[in-house]
C-alpha positions in Angstrom: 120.4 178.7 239.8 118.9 181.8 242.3 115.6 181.7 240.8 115.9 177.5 241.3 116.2 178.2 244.9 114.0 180.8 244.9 111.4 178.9 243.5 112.0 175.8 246.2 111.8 178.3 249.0 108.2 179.3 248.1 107.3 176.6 246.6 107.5 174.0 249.5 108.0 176.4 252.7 104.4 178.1 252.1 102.4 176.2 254.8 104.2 175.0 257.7 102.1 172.9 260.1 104.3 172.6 263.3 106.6 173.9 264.9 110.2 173.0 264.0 112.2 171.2 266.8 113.7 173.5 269.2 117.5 172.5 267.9 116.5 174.0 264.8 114.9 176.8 265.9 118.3 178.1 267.4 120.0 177.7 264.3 117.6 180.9 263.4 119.6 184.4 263.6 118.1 185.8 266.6 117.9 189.2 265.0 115.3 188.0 262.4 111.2 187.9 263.6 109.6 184.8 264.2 108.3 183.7 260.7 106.6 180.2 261.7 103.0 181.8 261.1 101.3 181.1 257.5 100.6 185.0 257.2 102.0 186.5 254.1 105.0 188.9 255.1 105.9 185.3 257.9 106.1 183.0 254.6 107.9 185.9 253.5 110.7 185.7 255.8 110.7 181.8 256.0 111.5 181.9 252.7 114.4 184.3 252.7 115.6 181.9 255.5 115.3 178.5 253.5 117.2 180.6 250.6 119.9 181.7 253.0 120.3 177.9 254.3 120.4 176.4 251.1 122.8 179.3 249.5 125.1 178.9 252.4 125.2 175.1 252.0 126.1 175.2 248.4 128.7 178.0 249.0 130.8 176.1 251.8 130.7 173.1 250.5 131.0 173.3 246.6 132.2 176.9 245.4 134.7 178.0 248.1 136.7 174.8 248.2 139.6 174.6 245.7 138.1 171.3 244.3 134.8 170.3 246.0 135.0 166.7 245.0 137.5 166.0 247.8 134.9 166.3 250.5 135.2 166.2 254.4 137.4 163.7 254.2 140.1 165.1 252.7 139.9 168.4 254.2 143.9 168.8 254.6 144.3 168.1 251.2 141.8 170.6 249.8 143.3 173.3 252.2 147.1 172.3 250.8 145.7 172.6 247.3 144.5 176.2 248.7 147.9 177.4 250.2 149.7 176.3 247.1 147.4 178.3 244.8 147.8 181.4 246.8 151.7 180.8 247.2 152.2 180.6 243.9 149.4 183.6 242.6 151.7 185.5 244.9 154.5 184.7 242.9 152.6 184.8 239.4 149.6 185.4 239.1 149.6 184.0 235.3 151.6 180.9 236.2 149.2 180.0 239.1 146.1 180.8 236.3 147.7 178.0 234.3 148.5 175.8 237.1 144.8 176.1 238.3 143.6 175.5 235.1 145.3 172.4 234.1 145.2 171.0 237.8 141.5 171.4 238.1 140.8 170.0 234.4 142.8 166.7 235.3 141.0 166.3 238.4 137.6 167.1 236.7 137.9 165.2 233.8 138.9 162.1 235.5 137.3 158.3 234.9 136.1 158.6 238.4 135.1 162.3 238.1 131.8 161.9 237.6 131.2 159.4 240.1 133.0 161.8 242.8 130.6 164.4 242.1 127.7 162.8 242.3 128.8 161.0 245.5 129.3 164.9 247.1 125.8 165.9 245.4 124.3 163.3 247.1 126.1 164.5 250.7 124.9 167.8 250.0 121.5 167.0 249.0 121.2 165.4 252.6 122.5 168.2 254.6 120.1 170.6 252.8 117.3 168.4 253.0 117.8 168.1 257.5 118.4 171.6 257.6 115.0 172.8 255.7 112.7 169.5 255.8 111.0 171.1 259.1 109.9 174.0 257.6 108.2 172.0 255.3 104.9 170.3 255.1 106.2 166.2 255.7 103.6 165.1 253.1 105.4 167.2 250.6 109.1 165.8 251.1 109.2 164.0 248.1 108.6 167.0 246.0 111.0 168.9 247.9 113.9 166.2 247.7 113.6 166.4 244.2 114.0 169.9 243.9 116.9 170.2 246.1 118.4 167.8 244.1 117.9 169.3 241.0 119.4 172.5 242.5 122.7 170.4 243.8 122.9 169.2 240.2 122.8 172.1 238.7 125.5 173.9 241.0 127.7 171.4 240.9 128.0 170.9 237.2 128.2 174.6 236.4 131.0 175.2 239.0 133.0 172.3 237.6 133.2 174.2 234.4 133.9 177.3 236.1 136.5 176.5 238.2 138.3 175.0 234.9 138.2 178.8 233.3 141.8 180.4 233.4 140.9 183.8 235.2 139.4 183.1 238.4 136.0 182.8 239.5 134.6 183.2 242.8 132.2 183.0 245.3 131.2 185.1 248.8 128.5 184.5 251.2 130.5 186.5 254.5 128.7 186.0 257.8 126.4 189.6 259.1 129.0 190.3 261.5 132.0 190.0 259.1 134.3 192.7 259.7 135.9 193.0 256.2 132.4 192.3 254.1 131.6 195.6 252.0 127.7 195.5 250.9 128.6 197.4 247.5 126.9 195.9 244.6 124.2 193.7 247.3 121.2 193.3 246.1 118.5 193.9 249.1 116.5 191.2 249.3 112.9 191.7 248.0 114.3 194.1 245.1 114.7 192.8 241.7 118.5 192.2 240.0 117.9 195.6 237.6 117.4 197.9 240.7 120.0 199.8 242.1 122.0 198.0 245.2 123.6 201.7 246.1 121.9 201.2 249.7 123.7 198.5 250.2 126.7 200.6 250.6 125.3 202.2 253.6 127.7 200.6 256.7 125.1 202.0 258.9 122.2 199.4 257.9 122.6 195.9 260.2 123.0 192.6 258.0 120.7 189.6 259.3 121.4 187.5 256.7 122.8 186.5 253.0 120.1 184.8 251.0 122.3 184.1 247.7 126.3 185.1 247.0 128.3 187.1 245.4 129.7 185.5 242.4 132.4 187.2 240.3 135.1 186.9 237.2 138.2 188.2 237.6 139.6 190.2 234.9 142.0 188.6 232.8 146.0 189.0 233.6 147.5 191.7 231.0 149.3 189.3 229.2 145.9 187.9 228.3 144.0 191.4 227.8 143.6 190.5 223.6 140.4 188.6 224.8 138.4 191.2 225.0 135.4 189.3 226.6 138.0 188.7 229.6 139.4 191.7 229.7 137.5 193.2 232.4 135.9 191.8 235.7 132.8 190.3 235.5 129.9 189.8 237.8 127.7 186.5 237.4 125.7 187.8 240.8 125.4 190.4 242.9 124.6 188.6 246.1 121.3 189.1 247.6 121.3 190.4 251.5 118.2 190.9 253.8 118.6 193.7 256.4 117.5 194.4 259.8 115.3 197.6 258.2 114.1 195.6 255.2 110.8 195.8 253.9 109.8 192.5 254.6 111.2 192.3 258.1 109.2 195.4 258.9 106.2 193.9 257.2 106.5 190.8 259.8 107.2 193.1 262.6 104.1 195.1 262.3 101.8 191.8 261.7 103.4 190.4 265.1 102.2 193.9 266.9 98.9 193.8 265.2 99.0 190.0 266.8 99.4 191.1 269.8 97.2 193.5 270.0 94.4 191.4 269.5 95.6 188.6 271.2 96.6 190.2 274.3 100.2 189.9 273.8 99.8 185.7 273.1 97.6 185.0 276.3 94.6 183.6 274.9 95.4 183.3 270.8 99.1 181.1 271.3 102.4 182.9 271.3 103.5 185.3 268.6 105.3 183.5 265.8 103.7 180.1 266.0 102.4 178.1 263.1 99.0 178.8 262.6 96.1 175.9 261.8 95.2 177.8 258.9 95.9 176.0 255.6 97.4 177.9 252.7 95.4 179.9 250.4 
């Protein structure tokens, strides 16, 4: 699934031959340089960006809720399905395992389960798609609808079989400024998943953005500590987070000085950060 939307993000968001609409260019985290040129360390960021939009979309609306086929509509009813877990984990932490489980199988295994999900795929699909299609060349939407959708599918369909697993599997994307978010066991963005994510521990290094989260097993309750698989916690992903002092966001800072310097700080070459005419190589 993260090298899916990896893949879309430098696939489609390569060449960009406008500038977005001004609503969606204040959507962008102010502490992250203008990427909107087709320069290498710009498409760079850009596609962090895409990654971060479409990893933050899939996280809100299909792993953190307690069943994700509910949708918008039911909001309450997802949120009374959340209190009830907790209430009872509280409690018993193997009774609410078992409640979980058998809940969450009923509701996924359902006539009309199928049906449900594809109906919140398709919602989801949407969202991404107006979020990310003007970064996008328009005469390659069709390409890029498929992919998102093929990305939705795939998210969907593997978290329905998670969420039916006894221990409890979950997922974190925390916003830059979250008080309470530890970086431990991040992946910067740019390194690969066998490198080690120690800097992330540094508190001192400023978060811009999340471009994929954290997903993690719980270990198995002791009463179920024979399975030996289980027995420990287990992480799926590291999470992958882009810093104010990463590589690539340096990269893009010193092409936008060198960009200035020879166009005179925007005055005759166009402002800093715009899309250029070029086409991609």
């Amino acid at each position: 699934l993260s090298q899916l939307v990896v893949d879309l993000s430098k696939d489609h968001f390569a060449y960009i031959p406008i500038d977005p609409p001004k609503d969606i260019l204040s959507k962008i985290p102010p502490e992250l340089p203008p990427f909107l040129d087709n320069t290498p360390a710009s498409r760079e960021l850009r596609s962090a960006y895409i990654q971060h939009i479409v990893s933050k979309t899939l996280t809100y609306r299909i792993f953190q809720p307690f069943l994700f086929t509910l949708g918008r509509r039911y909001d309450k009813a997802d949120t009374f399905f959340q209190m009830l877990s907790m209430d009872i984990r509280r409690k018993s932490v193997r009774r609410e395992a078992f409640w979980r489980q058998q809940t969450l199988k009923a509701a996924y295994t359902a006539s009309d389960a199928k049906q449900s999900i594809n109906v919140v795929a398709a919602v989801i699909v949407d969202e991404i798609i107006d979020q990310t299609k003007h970064f996008a060349d328009p005469n390659q939407l069709d390409s890029l609808l498929t992919a998102v959708r093929k990305i939705v599918k795939l998210a969907a369909e593997t978290w329905r079989f998670a969420r039916v697993e006894r221990e409890l599997v979950l997922a974190s994307l925390p916003a830059p400024d979250a008080d309470d978010a530890s970086n431990d066991e991040w992946i910067e963005y740019g390194a690969s998943e066998g490198e080690d994510c120690g800097q992330g521990n540094d508190t001192a290094r400023h978060v811009i953005l999340r471009t994929f989260p954290q997903i993690i097993r719980e270990a198995a309750h002791e009463d179920f500590a024979d399975d030996e698989q289980k027995a420990s916690r287990c992480v799926y992903s590291h999470g992958c987070v882009l810093y104010a002092d990463s590589p690539v966001v340096l990269a893009r800072l010193e092409e936008l000085t060198k960009m200035e310097e020879v166009h005179g700080s925007g005055d005759e070459g166009g402002r800093p950060g715009s899309a250029s005419p070029e086409e991609p190589s």
